[in-house]
C-alpha atoms as an extended CHARMM CRD file, in Angstrom:
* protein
*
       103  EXT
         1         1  UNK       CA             -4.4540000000       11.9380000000       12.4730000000  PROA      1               0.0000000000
         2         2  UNK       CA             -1.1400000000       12.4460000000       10.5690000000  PROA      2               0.0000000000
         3         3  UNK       CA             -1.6330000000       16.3880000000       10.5110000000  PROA      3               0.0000000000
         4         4  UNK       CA             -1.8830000000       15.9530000000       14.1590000000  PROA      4               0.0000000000
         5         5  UNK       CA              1.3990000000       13.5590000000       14.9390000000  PROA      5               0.0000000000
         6         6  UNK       CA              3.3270000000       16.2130000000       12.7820000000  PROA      6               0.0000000000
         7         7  UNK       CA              2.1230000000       19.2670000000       14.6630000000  PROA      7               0.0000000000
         8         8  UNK       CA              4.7750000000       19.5070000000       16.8950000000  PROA      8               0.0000000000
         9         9  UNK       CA              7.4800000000       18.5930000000       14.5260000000  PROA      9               0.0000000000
        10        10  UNK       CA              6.1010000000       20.8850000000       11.1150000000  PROA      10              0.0000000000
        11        11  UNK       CA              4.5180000000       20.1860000000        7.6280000000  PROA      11              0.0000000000
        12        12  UNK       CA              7.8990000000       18.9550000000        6.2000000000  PROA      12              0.0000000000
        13        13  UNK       CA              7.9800000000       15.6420000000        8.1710000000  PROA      13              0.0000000000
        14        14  UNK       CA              4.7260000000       15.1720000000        7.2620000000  PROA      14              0.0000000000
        15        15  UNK       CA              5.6210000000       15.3580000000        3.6200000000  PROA      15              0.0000000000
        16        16  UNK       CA              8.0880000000       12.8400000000        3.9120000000  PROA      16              0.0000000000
        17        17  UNK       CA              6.0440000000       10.8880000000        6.0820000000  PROA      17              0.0000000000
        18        18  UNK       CA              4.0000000000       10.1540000000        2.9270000000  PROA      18              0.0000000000
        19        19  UNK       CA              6.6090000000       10.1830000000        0.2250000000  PROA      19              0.0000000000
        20        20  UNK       CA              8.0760000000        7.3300000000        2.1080000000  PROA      20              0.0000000000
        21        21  UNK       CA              4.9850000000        5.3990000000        2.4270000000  PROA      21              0.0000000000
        22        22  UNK       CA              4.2090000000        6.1480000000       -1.4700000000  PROA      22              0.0000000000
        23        23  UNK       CA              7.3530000000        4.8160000000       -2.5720000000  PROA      23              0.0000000000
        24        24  UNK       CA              7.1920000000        1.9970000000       -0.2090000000  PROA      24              0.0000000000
        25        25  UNK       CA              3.9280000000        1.1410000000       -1.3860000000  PROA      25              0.0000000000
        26        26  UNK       CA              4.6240000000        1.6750000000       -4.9970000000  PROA      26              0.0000000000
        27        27  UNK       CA              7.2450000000       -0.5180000000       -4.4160000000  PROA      27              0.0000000000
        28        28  UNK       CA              5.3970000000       -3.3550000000       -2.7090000000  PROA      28              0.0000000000
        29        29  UNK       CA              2.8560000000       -3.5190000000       -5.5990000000  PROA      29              0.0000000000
        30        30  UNK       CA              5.9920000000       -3.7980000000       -8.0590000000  PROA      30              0.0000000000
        31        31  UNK       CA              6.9540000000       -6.7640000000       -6.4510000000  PROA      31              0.0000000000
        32        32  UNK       CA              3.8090000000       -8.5690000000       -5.9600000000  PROA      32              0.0000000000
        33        33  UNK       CA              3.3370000000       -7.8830000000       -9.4470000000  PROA      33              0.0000000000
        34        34  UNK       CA              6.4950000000       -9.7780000000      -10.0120000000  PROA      34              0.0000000000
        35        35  UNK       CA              5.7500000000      -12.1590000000       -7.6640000000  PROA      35              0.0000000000
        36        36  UNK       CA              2.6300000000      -13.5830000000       -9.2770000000  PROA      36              0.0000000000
        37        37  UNK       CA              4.2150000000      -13.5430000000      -12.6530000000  PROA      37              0.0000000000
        38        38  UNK       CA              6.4680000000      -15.7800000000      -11.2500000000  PROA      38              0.0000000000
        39        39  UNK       CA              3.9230000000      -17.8380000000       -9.0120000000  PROA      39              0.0000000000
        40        40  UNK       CA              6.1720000000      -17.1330000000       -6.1850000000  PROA      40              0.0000000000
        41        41  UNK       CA              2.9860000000      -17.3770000000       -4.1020000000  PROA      41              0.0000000000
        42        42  UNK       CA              4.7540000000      -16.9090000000       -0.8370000000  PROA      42              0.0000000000
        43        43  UNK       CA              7.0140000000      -13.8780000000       -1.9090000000  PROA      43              0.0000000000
        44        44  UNK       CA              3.5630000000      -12.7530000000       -3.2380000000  PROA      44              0.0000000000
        45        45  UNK       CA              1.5570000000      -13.2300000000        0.3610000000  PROA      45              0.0000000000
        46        46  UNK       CA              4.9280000000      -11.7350000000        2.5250000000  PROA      46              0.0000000000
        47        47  UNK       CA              4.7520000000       -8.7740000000        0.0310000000  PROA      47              0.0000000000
        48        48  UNK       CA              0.9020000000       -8.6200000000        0.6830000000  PROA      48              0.0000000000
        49        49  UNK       CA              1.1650000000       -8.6430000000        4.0780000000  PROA      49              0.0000000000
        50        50  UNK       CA              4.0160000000       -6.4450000000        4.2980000000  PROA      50              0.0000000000
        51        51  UNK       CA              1.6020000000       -3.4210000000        2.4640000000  PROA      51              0.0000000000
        52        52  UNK       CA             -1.0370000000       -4.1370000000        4.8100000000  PROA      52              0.0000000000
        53        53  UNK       CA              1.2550000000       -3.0450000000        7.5620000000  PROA      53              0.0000000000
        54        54  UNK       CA              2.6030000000       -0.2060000000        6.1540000000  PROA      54              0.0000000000
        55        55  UNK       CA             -0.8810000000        0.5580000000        5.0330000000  PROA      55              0.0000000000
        56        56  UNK       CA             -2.2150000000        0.0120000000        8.4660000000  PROA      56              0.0000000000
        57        57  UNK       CA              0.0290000000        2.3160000000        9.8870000000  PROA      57              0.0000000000
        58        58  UNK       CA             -0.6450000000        5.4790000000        7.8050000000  PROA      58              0.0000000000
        59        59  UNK       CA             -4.0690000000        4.8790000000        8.2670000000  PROA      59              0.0000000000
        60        60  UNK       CA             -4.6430000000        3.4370000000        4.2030000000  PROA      60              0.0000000000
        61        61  UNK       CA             -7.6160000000        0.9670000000        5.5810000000  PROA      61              0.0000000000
        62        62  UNK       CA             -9.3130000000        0.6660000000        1.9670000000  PROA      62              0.0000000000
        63        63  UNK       CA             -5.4610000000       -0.6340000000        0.9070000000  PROA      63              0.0000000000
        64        64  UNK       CA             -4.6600000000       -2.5900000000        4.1010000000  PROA      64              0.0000000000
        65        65  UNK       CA             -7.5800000000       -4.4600000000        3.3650000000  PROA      65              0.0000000000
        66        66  UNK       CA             -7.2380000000       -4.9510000000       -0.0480000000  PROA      66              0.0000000000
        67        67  UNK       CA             -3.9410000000       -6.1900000000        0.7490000000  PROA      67              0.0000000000
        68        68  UNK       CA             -5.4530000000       -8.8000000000        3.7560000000  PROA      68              0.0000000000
        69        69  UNK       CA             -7.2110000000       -9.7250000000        0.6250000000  PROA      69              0.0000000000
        70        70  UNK       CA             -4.9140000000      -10.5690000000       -1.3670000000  PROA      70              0.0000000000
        71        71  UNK       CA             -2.5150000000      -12.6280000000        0.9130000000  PROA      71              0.0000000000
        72        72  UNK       CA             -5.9050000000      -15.3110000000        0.8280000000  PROA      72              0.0000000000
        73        73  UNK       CA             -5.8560000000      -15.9460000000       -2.6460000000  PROA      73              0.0000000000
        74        74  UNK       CA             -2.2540000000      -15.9470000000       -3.9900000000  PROA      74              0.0000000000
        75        75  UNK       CA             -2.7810000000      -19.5800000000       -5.0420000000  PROA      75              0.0000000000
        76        76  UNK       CA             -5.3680000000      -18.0380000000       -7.7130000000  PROA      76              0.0000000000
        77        77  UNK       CA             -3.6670000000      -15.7830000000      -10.3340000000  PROA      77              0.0000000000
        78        78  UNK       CA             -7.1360000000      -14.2690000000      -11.0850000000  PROA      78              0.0000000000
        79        79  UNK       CA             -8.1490000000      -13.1800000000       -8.3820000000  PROA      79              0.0000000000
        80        80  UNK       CA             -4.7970000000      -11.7970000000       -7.5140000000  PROA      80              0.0000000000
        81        81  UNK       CA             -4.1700000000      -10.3060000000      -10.4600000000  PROA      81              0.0000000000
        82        82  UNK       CA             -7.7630000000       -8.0140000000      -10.4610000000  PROA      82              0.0000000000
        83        83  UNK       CA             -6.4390000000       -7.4130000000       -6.6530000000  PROA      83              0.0000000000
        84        84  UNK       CA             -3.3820000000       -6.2000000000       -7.5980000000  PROA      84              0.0000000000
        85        85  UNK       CA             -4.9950000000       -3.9620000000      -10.3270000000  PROA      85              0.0000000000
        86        86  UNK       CA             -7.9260000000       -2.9230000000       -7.7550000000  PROA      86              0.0000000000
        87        87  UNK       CA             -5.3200000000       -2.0260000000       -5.0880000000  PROA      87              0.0000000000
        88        88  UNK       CA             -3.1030000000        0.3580000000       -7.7540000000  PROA      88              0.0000000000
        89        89  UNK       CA             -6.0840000000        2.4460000000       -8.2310000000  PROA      89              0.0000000000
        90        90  UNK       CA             -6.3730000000        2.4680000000       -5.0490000000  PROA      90              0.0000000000
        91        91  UNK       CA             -3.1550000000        3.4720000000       -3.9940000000  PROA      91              0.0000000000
        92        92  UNK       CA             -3.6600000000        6.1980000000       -6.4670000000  PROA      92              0.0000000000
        93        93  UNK       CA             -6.6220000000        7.2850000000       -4.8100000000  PROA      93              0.0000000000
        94        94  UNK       CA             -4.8960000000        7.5950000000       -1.4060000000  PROA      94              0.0000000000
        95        95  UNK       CA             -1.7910000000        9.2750000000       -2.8730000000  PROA      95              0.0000000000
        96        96  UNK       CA             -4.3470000000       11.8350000000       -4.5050000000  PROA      96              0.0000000000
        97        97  UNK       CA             -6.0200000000       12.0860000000       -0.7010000000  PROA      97              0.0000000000
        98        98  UNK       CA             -2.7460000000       12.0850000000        1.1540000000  PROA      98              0.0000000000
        99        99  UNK       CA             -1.3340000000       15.0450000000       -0.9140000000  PROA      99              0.0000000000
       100       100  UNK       CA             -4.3430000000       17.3410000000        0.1760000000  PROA      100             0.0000000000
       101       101  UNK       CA             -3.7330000000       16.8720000000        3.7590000000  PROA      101             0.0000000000
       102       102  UNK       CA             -0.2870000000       17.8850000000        3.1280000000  PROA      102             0.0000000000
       103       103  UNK       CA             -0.5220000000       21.4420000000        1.7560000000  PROA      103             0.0000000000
């Protein structure tokens, strides 16, 4: 789907296409990560929902619902915290995915 919003346009947007969405996303799981250190639970769930979003719109669905996930249980450190570690593996999984589409 991406290869084909970029065809008109040529393999460089799509690059940055996903270097934005990496860093965004890298970025997003840096501040959950802060935000349930700090039991900000509702910085925590915004930040959550923002990724599932951003997610959602590149077309990340194992993420995106990780993330829906995670803004349910941001009231219980546990299971947000093995979210939060589930969902950067998975982010490196998609960034590993995302950078064969766009050789």
């Amino acid at each position: 789907m991406l290869r084909d919003l970029c065809s008109d346009t040529g393999p460089e947007v799509l690059r940055e296409m996903i270097d934005s969405w990496e860093t965004e996303a890298r970025r997003y799981l840096a501040t959950a990560r802060e935000a349930l250190s700090a039991a900000e639970h509702q910085k925590l769930k915004t930040t959550a929902h923002s990724l599932k979003g951003s997610c959602g719109n590149m077309g990340i669905v194992r993420l995106a619902e990780l993330s829906r996930l995670l803004e349910g249980v941001v009231a219980v450190p546990a299971e947000a915290a093995a979210l939060l570690s589930e969902m950067e593996e998975e982010l490196l999984r998609a960034s590993e995915q995302l950078a064969k589409i766009s050789v």
